[in-house]
Phi, psi and omega in degrees: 000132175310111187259147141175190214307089218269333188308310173309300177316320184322283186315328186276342155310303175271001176254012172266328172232141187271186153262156137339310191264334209167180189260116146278151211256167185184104191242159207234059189320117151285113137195156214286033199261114146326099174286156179251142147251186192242135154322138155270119178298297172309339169268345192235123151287338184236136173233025149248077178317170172282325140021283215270327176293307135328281162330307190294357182258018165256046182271030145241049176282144197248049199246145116326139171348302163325328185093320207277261162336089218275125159307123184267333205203104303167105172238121240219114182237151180247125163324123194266353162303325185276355214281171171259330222229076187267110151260141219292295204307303179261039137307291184314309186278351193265353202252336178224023117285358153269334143334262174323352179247326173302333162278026190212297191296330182293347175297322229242356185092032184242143166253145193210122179240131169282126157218170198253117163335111160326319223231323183204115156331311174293346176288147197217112133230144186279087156275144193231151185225148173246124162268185177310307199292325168303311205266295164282006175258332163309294201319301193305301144353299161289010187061047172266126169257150188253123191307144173268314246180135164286129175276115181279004163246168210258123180239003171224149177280139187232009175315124153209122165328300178243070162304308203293350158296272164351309191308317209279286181339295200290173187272165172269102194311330195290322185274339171216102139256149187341146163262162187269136192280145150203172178284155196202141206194120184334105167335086169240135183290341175295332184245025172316283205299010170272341194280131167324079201227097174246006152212150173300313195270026166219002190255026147247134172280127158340321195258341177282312165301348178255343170273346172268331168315285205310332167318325205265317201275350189279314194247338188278139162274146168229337163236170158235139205206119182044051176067345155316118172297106167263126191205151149095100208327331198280333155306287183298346169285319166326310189276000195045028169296307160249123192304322179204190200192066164217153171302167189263187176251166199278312188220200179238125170356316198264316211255036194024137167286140153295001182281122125008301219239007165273149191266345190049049190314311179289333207257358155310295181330307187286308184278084137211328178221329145325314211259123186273021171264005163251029195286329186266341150334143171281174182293160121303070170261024154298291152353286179300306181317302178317292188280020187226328210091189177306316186288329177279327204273000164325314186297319171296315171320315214279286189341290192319294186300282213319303207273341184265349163295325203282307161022295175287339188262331168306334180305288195304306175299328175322290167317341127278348172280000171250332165277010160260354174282304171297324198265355186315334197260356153312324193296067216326305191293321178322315180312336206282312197288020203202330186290132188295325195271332154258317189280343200289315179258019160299084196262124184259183170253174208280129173291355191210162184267129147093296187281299201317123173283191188273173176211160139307133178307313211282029173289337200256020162307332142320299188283314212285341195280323190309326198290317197279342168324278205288311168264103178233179172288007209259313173304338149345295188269354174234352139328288231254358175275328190282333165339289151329257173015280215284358165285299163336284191300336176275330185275335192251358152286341168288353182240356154309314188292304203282346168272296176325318184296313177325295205287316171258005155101036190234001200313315171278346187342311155348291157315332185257353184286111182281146162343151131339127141299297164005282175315287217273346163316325175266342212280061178289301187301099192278106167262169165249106204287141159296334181281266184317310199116330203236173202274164186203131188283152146240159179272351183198174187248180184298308176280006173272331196284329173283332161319303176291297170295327161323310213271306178312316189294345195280315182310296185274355148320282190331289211275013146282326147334288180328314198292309183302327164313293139357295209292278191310003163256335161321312189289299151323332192284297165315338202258345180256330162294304166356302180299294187313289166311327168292317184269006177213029142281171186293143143264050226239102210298345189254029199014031183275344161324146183287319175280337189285333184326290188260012159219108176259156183336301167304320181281327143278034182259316180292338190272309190292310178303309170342291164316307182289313198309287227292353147331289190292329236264320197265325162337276170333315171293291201326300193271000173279339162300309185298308201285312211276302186304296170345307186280292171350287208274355151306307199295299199072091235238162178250325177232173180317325192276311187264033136323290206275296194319335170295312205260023187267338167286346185300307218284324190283315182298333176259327162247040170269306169283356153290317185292323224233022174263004180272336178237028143286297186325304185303316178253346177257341207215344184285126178070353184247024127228077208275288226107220178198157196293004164252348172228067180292157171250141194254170178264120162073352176100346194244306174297134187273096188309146199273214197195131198273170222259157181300327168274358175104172203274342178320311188281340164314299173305312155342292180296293234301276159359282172304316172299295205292318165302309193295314179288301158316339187289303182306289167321272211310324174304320192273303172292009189253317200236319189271334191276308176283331193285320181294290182303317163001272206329294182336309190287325174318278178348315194250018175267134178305329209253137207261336155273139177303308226301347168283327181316081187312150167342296185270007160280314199300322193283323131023286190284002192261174186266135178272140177313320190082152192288344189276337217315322209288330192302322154323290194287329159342276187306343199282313200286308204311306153323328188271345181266321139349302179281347186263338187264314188338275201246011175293002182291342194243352150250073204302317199280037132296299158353321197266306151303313182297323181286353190285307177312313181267010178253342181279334185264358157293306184283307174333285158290004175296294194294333141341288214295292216323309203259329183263325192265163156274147190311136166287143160309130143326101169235149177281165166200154180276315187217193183257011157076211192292028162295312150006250149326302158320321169308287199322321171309317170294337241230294149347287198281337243252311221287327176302327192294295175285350165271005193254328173294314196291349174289298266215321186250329167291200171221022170311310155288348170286279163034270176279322178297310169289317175296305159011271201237338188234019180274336177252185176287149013271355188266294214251200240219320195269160173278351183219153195295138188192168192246036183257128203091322199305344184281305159351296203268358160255006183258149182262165172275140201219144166283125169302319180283015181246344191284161184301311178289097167323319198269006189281116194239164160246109186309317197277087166317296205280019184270326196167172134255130191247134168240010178227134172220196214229171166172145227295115180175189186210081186240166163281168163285167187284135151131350199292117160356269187285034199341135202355041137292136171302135178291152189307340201263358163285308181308278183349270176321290172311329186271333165291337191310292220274326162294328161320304197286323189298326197266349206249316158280332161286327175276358182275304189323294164321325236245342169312280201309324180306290215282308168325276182305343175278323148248134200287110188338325187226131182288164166287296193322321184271339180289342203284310193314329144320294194288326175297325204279326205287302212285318151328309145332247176012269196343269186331299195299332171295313198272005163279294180292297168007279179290321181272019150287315159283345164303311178248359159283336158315312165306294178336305168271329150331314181298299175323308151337305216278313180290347184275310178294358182265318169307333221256309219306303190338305184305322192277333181295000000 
């Protein structure tokens, strides 16, 4: 292939026509960088040489033509000569902003090779190589640390009590073997020769070379537009100057590379963790870490601990949920609400005005055998365990984490991160830093940065608003389907209908809201995602991290009130300010609140869970999996050339879904929600726990087989920790203890319950000589005069039945004739003050029993602080007794030349 210079074709080019729009920038680095040349795209009609033609019989070859030069990175254009739908102008110009950056990048020491696409002629691709000089003046810049020296000390245990277990578990070392440990130390080019360095062209790793290209491909300018800085590949994909921007995989998903000397990293990756004959295999993270980096393999580290911690809460919620399943036939009241003879002559009152009929208890004899599964005492107890549970699981991940930094190499990170480009794009504004003395850009000044958050927090107050909106029209909905649902389900007063038996008004009420809620709820995500990244990127964050963080609180804070304001209603708020049926309370002045099934709101809550859970699971699953495999199949489809196997590498990846930079940010939120629901409200669902771990073993491989097969390589980035995700948890883990001593107070019948066998089943309030749960549903639903409602016109439709002039309904109020007529009773006072001592002594003993453990165990093990602190002061070592030596070195020169000058002056005198 014909070479030559491309930056000179640029130039020559751009100084005959400017843009319009703008300055094209061309920029001219003095520095000590090997420039590469490049083909002219624009000058050769064919760019399948005989080269390429050769070539093309490799394809997963990672090479430049030459064989030599390794592809770091790939950027993909559709030719504008070729386009169908060609405008000249703005062709030209998407054609020398492109130019231009590609001639800033050979500036910058980048090599750049072209080839034209197999499959479609209009396609260009751009391989791009970092040479050594290249590679080491970046290292140096970013703060890479890089190997001194094999580290000789033992940093994984190789101890394990149940090897002989484990063994079936663990990945097979023969096939991924272990990486080699080393001492390790930020990269200066002054201190090369201190560095491992026994071949060039391995001691930058496929993936650390594709994170200093992008750093470089991140930062080159290509306009100046109003004093505005145009800059950086992630811009021009946008603008669609270039169609994509990404590192490659190594091989193809399924096959070993024909390379020798390639290691075939994705296609371990895919049979070792992907595959779903590894499902029960632990992770390879080592692995994921080399070949994705540090941020994918955190995620997976975190997921993984996650799923093996919830294992123990799945046991456990199993286990109450059988023990309220077997004792469900114990169940005194349920019995009662189901006995023909008590739930049977239980005539309740009308939930709604003027259409609702009168009803039978024992019509809710379903919902009630369903109600003692879950509020049982078992639930109690895995209340106040998962309390614990989630103290545990946060405290042994911090010493899970701070050994992942140990092991990869991330304990400073912090220290190395650079500016945003973005962020350095704005930095018009000359300060003086308080620290240093010297000037420094900034993107605003202190009232513009206040200014800027005003407007974001207002944005995102409105649209929580929305959500709360959203939320009181669902609360509408119910209270008027409700109406609906009362007058054309069977009336049949004895509940012996089939339908009405397991479906009452309430329970299609609950189901269809249910349903809308998780409707509107994914609506919602949808444009709040968009809206959230906007404001973010208004704020203008300075590095990646306070970026991802910013916008992971925008993103938690809107769907913590999208996911979880439907089953606040539902257990807080919902039946508990009805009024009592001659003085009801309205909604809005018209709607009538609604009011929970005679055993509570608990099963509701439940039904609630179960949709929202089940149902996200389902979705995501379909946007995870079902979304990237359809387009793939498409993308296949419509390629002219019918075989892969011609198919050069970076077309094949070409044709994969690209991840996107949020992507990871996304599986972040999905699991936080979900644990948000296994800690939250689990008092009212035990088998949450049990699905989510069912979920997460599927949704580990699942992205596993997502990243491996369907996406294209992510750029490799470090991370230290999983960021605010962090915190949040623990904020959830906080809120989780309140929450569930106020649902089991407050949503369950647990405590009226206990309150009656107690105090009122015997004298002086009850009847009986010994404590027994017998009577109670009698004696906690109260009584109403039929002849006292407002509505006049109020009848008991069920003629053949009596004439009934009392009917009963859910509250702890007096009776009509009572001096204090449907006031509440001593036996309502009673029930509140255990309520609110419950809740006080059940937070406090969790709380006490949290804090302990917070202190008890330490963020960082002794073993790792030591391991640390041993690796740094060895670092240290080595590197002082490395300048050391080249110190003595040259002072040893020093005094020879010196020798050499004396004796030379001295010999004259002696002549």
């Amino acid at each position: 292939m014909q070479m030559m210079t491309r930056n000179v074709l640029l130039n020559m080019e751009l100084e005959e026509d400017d843009d319009e729009d703008g300055d094209i920038v061309l920029e001219n680095f003095d520095q000590t960088i090997v420039c590469s040349t490049f083909g002219s795209l624009e000058s050769q009609e064919d760019f399948r040489t005989p080269e390429f033609e050769e070539f093309n019989g490799k394809p997963d070859s990672l090479f430049f033509t030459d064989g030599q030069r390794r592809i770091d990175f790939v950027l993909v254009y559709e030719d504008e000569s070729k386009k169908e739908n060609n405008k000249k102008g703005t062709n030209e110009k998407q054609k020398r902003k492109r130019q231009a950056y590609e001639s800033n990048l050979i500036s910058h020491g980048l090599q750049l090779e072209a080839t034209r696409s197999v499959s479609d002629d209009k396609l260009v691709f751009v391989k791009v190589h970092a040479p050594w000089e290249v590679l080491c003046t970046y290292a140096e810049i970013m703060h890479i640390k890089l190997p001194l020296k094999p580290n000789d000390l033992k940093t994984r245990s190789t101890f394990d009590t149940f090897n002989w277990f484990t063994k079936v578990l663990r990945v097979n070392e023969s096939v991924i073997k272990p990486e080699q440990e080393f001492f390790t130390a930020p990269f200066e080019k002054s201190r090369m020769n201190d560095f491992y360095i026994l071949d060039r062209d391995s001691f930058f790793n496929p993936a650390t070379r594709s994170r200093i290209v992008y750093f470089i491909l991140s930062r080159v300018k290509y306009q100046v537009m109003n004093n505005v800085n145009k800059f950086g590949i992630n811009r021009l994909v946008s603008s669609g100057i270039y169609k994509a921007a990404f590192p490659l995989h190594d091989c193809k998903f399924n096959y070993k590379s024909e390379d020798s000397n390639c290691p075939s990293e994705r296609y371990l990756l895919y049979r070792e963790w992907a595959h779903p004959r590894s499902i029960y295999k632990k992770q390879p993270l080592d692995l994921i870490r080399k070949y994705y980096g540090e941020k994918i393999g955190i995620y997976f580290a975190w997921l993984g601990y996650y799923t093996q911690m919830l294992l123990l809460a799945a046991v456990v919620g199993v286990a109450c949920f059988l023990y309220g399943y077997l004792d469900q036939d114990n169940c005194t009241w349920s019995k009662e609400v189901c006995d023909p003879d008590i739930g049977g002559q239980i005539l309740m009152c009308p939930q709604c005005d003027r259409l609702c009929p009168f009803w039978r208890l024992n019509i809710t004899c379903e919902s009630s055998k369903k109600l003692c599964i879950f509020d049982s005492f078992g639930t109690l107890i895995f209340a106040v365990f998962m309390g614990v549970w989630v103290t545990l699981f946060l405290e042994f991940w911090k010493r899970r984490q701070a050994e992942l930094e140990y092991e990869w190499d991330t304990v400073e990170l912090q220290q190395e991160e650079q500016p945003r480009p973005e962020y350095e794009a704005q930095c018009n504004h000359v300060v003086i830093n308080e620290i240093t003395q010297e000037e420094e850009r900034i993107p605003f000044t202190t009232c513009g940065k206040c200014i800027r958050i005003t407007l974001c927090a207002s944005a995102v107050f409105f649209w929580i608003l929305l959500i709360i909106a959203s939320v009181i029209g669902i609360i509408v909905y119910r209270l008027s389907v409700f109406i609906v649902f009362s007058t054309t389900l069977p009336k049949n007063p004895n509940g012996t209908d089939p339908i009405q038996k397991y479906l009452t008004p309430q329970m299609a009420t609950s189901i269809t809201a249910s349903i809308i809620s998780f409707i509107i709820i994914m609506i919602l995500n949808t444009i709040y995602e968009k809206v959230a990244i906007m404001i973010t990127n208004f704020e203008l964050p300075r590095t990646q991290t306070d970026y991802e963080n910013s916008l992971t609180m925008k993103m938690f804070l809107f769907q913590f009130v999208n996911y979880y304001s439907s089953c606040f209603y539902i257990a807080f708020f919902k039946g508990k300010f009805v009024g009592y049926p001659g003085d009801p309370v309205y909604w809005l002045g018209k709607y009538r609140n609604e009011e929970c099934d005679p055993g509570g709101c608990l099963l509701e809550l439940t039904t609630q869970l179960t949709i929202i859970m089940g149902g996200k699971a389902i979705w995501n699953n379909i946007q995870e999996v079902l979304l990237p495999w359809v387009m793939n199949l498409i993308g296949r489809y419509k390629r002219v050339s019918g075989s892969e196997k011609i198919t050069p590498r970076w077309e094949q990846d070409y044709h994969l879904q690209p991840m996107g930079r949020l992507g990871l940010f996304y599986e972040y939120l999905e699991m936080i929600i979900q644990f948000g629901f296994v800690t939250l409200f689990v008092a009212s669902f035990p088998l949450a726990p049990l699905l989510a771990l069912v979920n997460n073993i599927l949704e580990i491989r699942v992205d596993a087989w997502k990243l491996t097969t369907q996406f294209r390589r992510m750029v490799p980035e470090k991370a230290q920790d999983i960021g605010a995700w962090q915190p949040i948890m623990q904020g959830i883990a906080i809120l989780a203890v309140v929450t569930n001593a106020m649902i089991i107070a407050f949503t369950s019948d647990m405590i009226p319950r206990l309150v009656y066998y107690w105090s009122f089943s015997i004298p002086p309030y009850g009847d009986h000589t010994y404590y027994t749960m017998d009577g109670y549903i009698n004696n906690t639903l109260s009584v109403f005069n039929i002849t006292d409602f407002k509505n006049t016109d109020k009848e008991n439709p069920y003629i053949g039945l009596g004439n009934y002039t009392l009917c009963r309904y859910r509250d702890f109020r007096n009776p009509p004739g009572h001096p204090q007529e449907y006031k509440h009773n001593i036996y309502y006072w009673h029930v509140i003050a255990a309520k609110l001592a419950f809740i006080i002594v059940m937070e406090h003993v969790i709380y006490s029993v949290k804090f302990f453990i917070s202190y008890a165990i330490p963020d960082v093990s002794k073993i790792t602080k030591s391991k640390i602190k041993r690796e740094k002061y060895l670092t240290q070592k080595l590197l002082h007794e490395s300048h050391l030596k080249d110190l003595t070195k040259n002072m040893g020169l020093i005094a020879e030349r010196m020798g050499g000058m004396a004796d030379n002056s001295v010999r004259p005198k002696l002549e």
